[in-house]
ZAMARGU-4260 file (C-alpha; in steps of 0.2 Angstrom, whole numbers, plus 5000, padded with zeros to 4 digits):
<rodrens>
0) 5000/5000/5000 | 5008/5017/4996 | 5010/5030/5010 | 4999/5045/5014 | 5014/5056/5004
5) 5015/5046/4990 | 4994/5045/4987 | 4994/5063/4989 | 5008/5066/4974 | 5001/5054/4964
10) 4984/5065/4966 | 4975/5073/4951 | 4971/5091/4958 | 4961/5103/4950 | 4966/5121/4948
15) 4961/5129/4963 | 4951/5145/4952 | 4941/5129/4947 | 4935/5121/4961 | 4931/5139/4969
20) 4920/5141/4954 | 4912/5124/4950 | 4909/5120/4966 | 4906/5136/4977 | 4903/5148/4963
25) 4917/5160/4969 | 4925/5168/4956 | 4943/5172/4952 | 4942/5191/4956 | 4937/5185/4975
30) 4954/5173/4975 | 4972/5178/4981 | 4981/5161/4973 | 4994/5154/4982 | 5001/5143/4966
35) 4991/5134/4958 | 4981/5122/4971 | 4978/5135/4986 | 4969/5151/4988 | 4963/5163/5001
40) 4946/5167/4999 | 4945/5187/5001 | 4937/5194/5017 | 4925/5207/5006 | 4918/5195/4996
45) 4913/5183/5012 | 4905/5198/5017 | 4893/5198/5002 | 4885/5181/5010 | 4878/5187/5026
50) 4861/5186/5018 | 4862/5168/5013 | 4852/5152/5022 | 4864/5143/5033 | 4868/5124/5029
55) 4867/5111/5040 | 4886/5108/5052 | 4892/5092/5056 | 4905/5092/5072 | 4918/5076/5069
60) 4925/5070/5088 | 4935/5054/5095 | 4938/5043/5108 | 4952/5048/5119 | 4969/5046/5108
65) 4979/5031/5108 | 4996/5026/5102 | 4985/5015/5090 | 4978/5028/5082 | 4959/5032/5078
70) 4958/5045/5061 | 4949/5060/5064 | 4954/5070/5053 | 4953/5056/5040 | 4935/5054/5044
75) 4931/5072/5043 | 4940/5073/5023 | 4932/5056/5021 | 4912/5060/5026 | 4916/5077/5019
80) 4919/5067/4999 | 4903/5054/5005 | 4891/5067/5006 | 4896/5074/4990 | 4897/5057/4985
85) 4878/5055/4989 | 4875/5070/4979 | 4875/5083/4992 | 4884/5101/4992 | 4896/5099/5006
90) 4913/5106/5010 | 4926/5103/5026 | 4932/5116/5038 | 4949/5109/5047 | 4963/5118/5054
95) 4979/5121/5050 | 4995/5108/5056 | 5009/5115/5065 | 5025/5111/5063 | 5028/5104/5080
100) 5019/5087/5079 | 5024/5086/5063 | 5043/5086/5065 | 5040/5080/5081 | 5027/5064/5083
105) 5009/5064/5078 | 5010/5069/5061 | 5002/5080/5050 | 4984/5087/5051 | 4979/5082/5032
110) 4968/5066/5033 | 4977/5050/5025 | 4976/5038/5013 | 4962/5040/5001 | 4953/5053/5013
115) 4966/5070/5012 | 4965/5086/5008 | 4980/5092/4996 | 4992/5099/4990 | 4997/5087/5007
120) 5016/5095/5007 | 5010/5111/5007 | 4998/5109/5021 | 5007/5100/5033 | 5021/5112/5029
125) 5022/5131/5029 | 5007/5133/5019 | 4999/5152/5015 | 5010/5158/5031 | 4998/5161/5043
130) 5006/5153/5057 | 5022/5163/5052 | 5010/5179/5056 | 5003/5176/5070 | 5020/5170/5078
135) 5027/5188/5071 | 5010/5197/5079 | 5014/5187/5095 | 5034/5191/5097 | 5030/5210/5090
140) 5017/5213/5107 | 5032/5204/5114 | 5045/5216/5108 | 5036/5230/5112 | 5032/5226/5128
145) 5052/5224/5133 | 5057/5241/5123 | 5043/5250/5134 | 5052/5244/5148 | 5071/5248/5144
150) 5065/5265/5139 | 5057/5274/5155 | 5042/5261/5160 | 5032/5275/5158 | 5016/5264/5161
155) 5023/5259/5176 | 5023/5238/5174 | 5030/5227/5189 | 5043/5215/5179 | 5038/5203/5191
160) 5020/5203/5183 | 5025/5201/5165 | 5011/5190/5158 | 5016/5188/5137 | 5028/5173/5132
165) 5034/5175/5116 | 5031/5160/5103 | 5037/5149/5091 | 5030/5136/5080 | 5041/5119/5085
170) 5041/5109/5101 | 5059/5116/5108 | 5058/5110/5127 | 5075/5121/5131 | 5063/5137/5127
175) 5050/5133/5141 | 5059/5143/5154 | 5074/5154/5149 | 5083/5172/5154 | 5081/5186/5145
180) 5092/5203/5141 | 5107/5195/5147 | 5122/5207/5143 | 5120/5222/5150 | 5111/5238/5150
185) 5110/5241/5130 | 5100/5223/5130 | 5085/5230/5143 | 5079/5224/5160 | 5085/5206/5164
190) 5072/5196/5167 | 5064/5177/5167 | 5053/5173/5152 | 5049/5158/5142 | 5041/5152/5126
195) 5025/5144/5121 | 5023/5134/5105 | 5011/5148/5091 | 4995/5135/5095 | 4995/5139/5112
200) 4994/5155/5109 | 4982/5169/5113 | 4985/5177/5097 | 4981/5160/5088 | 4965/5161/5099
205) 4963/5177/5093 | 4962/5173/5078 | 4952/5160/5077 | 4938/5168/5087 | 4938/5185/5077
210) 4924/5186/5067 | 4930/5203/5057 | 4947/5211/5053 | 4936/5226/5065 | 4934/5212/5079
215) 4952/5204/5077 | 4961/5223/5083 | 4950/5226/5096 | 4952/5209/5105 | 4973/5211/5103
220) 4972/5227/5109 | 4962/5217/5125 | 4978/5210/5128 | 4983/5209/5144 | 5002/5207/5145
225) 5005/5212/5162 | 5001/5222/5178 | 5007/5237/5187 | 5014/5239/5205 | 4997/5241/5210
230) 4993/5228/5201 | 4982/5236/5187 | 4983/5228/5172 | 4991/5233/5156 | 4985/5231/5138
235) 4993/5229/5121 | 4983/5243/5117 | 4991/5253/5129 | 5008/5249/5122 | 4999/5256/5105
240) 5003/5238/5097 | 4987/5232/5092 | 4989/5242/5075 | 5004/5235/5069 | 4998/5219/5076
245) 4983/5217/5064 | 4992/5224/5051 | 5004/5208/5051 | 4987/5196/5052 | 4977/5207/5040
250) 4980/5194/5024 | 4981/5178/5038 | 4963/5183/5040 | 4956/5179/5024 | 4950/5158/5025
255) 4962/5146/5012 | 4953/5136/5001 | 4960/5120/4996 | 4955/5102/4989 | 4951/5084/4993
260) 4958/5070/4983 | 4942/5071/4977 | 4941/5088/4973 | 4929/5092/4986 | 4932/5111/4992
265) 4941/5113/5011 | 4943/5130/5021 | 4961/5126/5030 | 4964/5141/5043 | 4968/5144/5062
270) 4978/5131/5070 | 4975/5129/5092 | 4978/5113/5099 | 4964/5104/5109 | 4974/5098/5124
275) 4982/5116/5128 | 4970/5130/5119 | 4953/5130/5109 | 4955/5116/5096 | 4943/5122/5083
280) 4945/5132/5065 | 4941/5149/5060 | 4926/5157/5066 | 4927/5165/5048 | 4928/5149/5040
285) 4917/5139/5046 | 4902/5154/5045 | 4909/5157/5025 | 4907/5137/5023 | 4888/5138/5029
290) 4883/5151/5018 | 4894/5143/5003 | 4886/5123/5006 | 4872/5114/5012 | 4883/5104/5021
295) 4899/5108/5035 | 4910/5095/5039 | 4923/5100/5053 | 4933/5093/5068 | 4937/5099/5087
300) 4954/5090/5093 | 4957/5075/5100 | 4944/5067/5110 | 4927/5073/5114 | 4931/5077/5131
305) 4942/5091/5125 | 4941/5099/5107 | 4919/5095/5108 | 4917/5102/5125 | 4927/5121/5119
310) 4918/5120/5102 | 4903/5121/5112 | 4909/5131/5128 | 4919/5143/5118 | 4919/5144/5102
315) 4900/5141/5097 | 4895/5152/5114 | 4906/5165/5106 | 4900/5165/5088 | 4883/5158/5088
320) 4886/5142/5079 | 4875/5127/5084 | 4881/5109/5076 | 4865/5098/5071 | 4875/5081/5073
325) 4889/5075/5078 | 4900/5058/5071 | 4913/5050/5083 | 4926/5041/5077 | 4936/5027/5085
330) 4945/5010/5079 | 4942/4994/5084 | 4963/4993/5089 | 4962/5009/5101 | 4947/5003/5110
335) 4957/4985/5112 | 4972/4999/5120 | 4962/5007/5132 | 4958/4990/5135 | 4974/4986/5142
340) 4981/4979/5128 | 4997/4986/5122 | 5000/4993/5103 | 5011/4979/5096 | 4994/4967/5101
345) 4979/4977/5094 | 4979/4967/5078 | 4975/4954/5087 | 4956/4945/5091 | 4954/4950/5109
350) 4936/4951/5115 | 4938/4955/5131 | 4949/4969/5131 | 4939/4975/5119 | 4923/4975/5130
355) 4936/4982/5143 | 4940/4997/5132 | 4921/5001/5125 | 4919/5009/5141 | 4929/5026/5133
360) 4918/5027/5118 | 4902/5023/5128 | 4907/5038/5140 | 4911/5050/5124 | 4892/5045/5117
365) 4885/5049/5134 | 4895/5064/5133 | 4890/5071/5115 | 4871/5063/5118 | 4867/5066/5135
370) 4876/5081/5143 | 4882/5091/5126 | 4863/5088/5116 | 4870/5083/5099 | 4864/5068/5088
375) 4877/5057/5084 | 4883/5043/5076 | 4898/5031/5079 | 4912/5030/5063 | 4922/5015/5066
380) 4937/5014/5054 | 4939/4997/5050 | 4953/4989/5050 | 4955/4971/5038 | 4961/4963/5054
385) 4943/4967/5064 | 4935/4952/5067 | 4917/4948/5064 | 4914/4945/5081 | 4922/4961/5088
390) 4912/4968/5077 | 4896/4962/5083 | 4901/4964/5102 | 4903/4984/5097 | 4888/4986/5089
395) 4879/4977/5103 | 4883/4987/5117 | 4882/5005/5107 | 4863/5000/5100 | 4860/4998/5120
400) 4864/5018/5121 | 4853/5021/5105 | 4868/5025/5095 | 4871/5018/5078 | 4886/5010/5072
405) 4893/5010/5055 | 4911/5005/5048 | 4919/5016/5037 | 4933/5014/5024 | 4934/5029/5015
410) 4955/5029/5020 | 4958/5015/5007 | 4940/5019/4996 | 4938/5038/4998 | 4922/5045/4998
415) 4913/5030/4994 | 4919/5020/5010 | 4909/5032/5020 | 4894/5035/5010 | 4883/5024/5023
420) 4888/5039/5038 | 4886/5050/5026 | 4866/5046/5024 | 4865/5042/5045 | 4872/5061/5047
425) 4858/5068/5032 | 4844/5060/5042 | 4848/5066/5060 | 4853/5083/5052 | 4833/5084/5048
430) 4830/5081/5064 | 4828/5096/5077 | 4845/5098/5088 | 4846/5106/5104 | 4864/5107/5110
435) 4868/5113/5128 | 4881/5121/5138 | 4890/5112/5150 | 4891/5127/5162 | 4882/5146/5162
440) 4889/5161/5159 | 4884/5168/5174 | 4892/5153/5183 | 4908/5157/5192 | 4926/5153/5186
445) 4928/5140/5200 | 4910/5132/5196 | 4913/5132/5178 | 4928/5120/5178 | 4922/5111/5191
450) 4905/5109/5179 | 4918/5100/5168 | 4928/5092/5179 | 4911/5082/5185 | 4902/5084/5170
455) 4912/5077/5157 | 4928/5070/5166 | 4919/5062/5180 | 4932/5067/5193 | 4926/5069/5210
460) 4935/5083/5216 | 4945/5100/5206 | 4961/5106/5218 | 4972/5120/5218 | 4984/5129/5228
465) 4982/5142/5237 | 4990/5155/5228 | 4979/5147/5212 | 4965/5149/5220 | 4969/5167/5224
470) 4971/5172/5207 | 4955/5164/5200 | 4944/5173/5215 | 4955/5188/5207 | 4949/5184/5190
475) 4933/5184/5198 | 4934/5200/5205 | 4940/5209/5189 | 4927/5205/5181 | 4930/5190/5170
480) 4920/5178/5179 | 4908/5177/5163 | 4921/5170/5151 | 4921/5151/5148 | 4936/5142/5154
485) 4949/5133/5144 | 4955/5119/5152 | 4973/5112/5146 | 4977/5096/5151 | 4983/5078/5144
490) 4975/5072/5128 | 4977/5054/5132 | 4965/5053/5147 | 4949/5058/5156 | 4959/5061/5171
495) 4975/5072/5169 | 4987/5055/5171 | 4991/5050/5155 | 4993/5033/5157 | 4974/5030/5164
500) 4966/5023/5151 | 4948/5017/5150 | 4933/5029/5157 | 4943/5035/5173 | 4931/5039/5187
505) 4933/5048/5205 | 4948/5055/5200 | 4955/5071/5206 | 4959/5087/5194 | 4975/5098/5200
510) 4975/5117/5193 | 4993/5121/5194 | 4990/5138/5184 | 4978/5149/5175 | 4980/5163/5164
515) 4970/5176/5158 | 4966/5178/5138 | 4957/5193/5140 | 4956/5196/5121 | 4951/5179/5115
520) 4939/5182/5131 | 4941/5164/5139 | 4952/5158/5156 | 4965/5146/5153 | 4964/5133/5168
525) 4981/5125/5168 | 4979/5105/5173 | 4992/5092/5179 | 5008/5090/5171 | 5003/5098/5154
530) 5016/5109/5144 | 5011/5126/5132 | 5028/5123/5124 | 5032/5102/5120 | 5048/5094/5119
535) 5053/5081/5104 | 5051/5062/5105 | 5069/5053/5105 | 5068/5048/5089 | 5058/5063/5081
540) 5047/5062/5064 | 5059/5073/5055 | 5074/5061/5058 | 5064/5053/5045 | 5061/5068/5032
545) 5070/5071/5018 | 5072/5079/5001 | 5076/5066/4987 | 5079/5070/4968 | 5067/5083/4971
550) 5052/5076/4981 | 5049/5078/5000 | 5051/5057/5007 | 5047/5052/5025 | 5031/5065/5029
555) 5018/5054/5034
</rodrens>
């Protein structure tokens, strides 16, 4: 079987100016090409569709992750291609990968096998250069904030109380923590600082939340990058940096349009991860993509207990968007891991593990059913070493919750291979949808993460310092207790130990810090052991990456 790399470059694309016409009926004149294969769509011309009917949005979410590996992504490109397939209007919304993971260890963000969005190098790579802007946005506010500092403080800001990191888009564990302006007094105030990886950024979160290039300035200049003596916070616009900031993100704004192997039409833009920020696309993106087709396919990361809980706390309280069915993907192979099977066995006929392991896609149904509202279906990707019998034991216990099963194979058929959750997802989207918050506004800070905790992790208890605790009743006090929270913890688990498998129950959540993102208007609740800024594996993905009489080998 060829590799995800080699499908993707033995792909027939269409010109990009092609697909925007044929299939969105977007003209040249409203394209700023990027080659021949990837566009941004022009901010003016998406303003011309506010009048249009919405279409119907589909939210794609998965068990927790395993080293076995589940596909997403892959469904989402993959259902995207079925429902045209079934002769519907669709298009996919999915964000854009960051170089971390993908020189580091998870890969790329582009689907796989049959099911991707291309041109795959350019996606998985630098792309249109948005995450280039929003790192320069981000180190600018940065830069500013030090030069303000070495030339009078005339604001006034305690050095101590310096809240901004400066970014970079690659996991670089010697960055966490470091020491700046080292060298004298020419080099400014010396101080310690760190970095966070550009995903984890507020910026990024910025971004991704802005609904106009209007709304993208005034939540940068909402910044807070630090606090006085007297503890009174200070802004980016009070450094006069929101300006040049949006200036940098101006062109980054505007949503790029790409294609499926299929040439099915993809908005690709914004980037936050799901264990430490946001975890969804553009705002922007996914509002042009309703008015553009009758169908939205798109994806929150990693497991419904993270990127499905902030599409619906954050980002659709924030932008009014309102999913009408959810799909949730999993693999027979991961279910047998969080079984207690390790990944060098999953292939391997083991009923009972299996049953074991069920428990973390029956908690993720009850999750998106019962305390989220959405419809939803269950995507197993199959593998051709799923037994009939561990078939019939999944589809058992999940037709006991009232949630049908169907196995996909769009990754080795395309579109076709998932034509059958295609038609399940068109006949709950006809049916009336009533999603829920998991918490109030008008909850507090502390209830609010607590309302997860419980809700959707099942812990028994949230803990926190002392001196945590006193900055969240601060928080409270200042007047943010009506943002949603962000909660950034581990991926791999309900609970914030990565190596609890399973449905964890009773378990204890630790904040260990939180920060304020006073622009992107949300609390970031900081959770166990969890890095902003990740290190590399031992043996890291881009050992494996090279350049080889002219075409890029080893990615993915």
């Amino acid at each position: 079987m060829p590799t995800d790399i080699e499908i993707a470059q033995a792909a027939t694309m269409k010109r990009i100016a092609q697909v925007a016409k044929d299939k969105l009926g977007i003209g040249e004149e409203h394209l700023e090409p990027y080659g021949h294969y990837k566009a941004k769509v022009s901010l003016p011309f998406l303003d011309t569709l506010k009048g249009r009917k919405d279409g119907k949005l589909i939210l794609v979410t998965a068990i927790s992750p395993t080293p076995a590996g589940e596909g997403k992504t892959t469904t989402t490109v993959g259902l995207g291609d079925a429902l045209n397939h079934i002769g519907k209007k669709a298009m996919i919304c999915l964000r854009e990968p960051s170089l971390g993971p993908v020189f580091g260890v998870k890969g790329g963000a582009a689907g796989g096998g049959y099911a991707q969005i291309v041109p795959m190098e350019d996606i998985n790579l630098h792309f249109t250069g948005d995450f280039s802007a929003i790192a320069l946005a981000n180190n600018l506010l940065a830069a500013l904030l030090d030069n303000h500092i070495n030339h009078g403080n005339e604001l006034g800001i305690d050095v101590r109380r310096i809240q901004w990191k400066r970014v970079v888009d690659m996991n670089d564990r010697a960055l966490r923590d470091i020491t700046i302006a080292l060298g004298g007094p020419a080099n400014g105030y010396p101080r310690e600082d760190g970095f966070d990886i550009v995903v984890a950024s507020e910026v990024m979160a910025i971004f991704c939340l802005a609904t106009s290039l209007e709304d993208l300035k005034e939540r940068l200049g909402n910044i807070v990058v630090g606090y006085t003596r007297e503890q009174k916070p200070v802004r980016a616009r009070d450094l006069n940096a929101h300006g040049a900031m949006t200036v940098l993100l101006k062109d980054a704004l505007a949503p790029n349009l790409v294609q499926t192997l299929e040439n099915s039409p993809a908005f690709v833009h914004g980037g936050p991860f799901a264990n430490i920020a946001h975890g969804c696309n553009t705002v922007i993106a996914t509002k042009a993509a309703l008015k553009l087709a009758d169908y939205v396919v798109t994806e929150a990361g990693f497991g419904a207990d993270l990127g499905a809980e902030k599409f619906l706390d954050i980002k659709c309280r924030k932008s009014g968007l309102r999913p009408n069915a959810a799909v949730i993907v999993a693999t027979i192979r991961a279910l047998k891991y969080h079984g207690g099977v390790e990944v060098k066995e999953v292939g391997k006929e083991n009923l009972a593990a299996l049953e074991a392991g069920m428990v973390n896609l029956e908690r993720h149904v009850d999750n998106v059913k019962n305390v989220y509202g959405i419809p939803c279906v269950v995507s197993i990707n199959r593998f051709t070493f799923d037994t009939q019998a561990e078939i019939e034991l999944l589809k058992s216990k999940m037709s006991k919750l009232g949630v049908p099963v169907v196995l996909a194979t769009h990754w080795g058929d395309g579109g076709k291979g998932a034509a059958e959750v295609a038609k399940l997802v068109v006949e709950m989207c006809e049916k009336p949808a009533k999603p829920t918050f998991v918490y109030e506004d008008a909850d507090t800070l502390w209830d609010k993460v607590n309302k997860i905790a419980q809700k959707v992790y099942r812990a028994s208890e949230v803990t926190a310092d002392a001196k945590v605790r006193g900055q969240i009743r601060k928080l409270q006090e200042d007047g943010y207790g009506h943002y949603p929270v962000c909660v950034a913890k581990t991926q791999m688990s309900f609970s914030t130990n990565a190596a609890l498998r399973g449905a964890p129950v009773n378990h204890s959540i630790d904040i260990r810090e939180v920060r304020l993102s006073a622009g992107a208007q949300f609390v970031v609740m900081v959770c166990g052991d969890i890095m902003t800024m990740p290190g590399l594996p031992k043996v890291p993905s881009a050992n494996k990456i090279d350049l080889v009489n002219g075409k890029v080998v080893g990615l993915f």
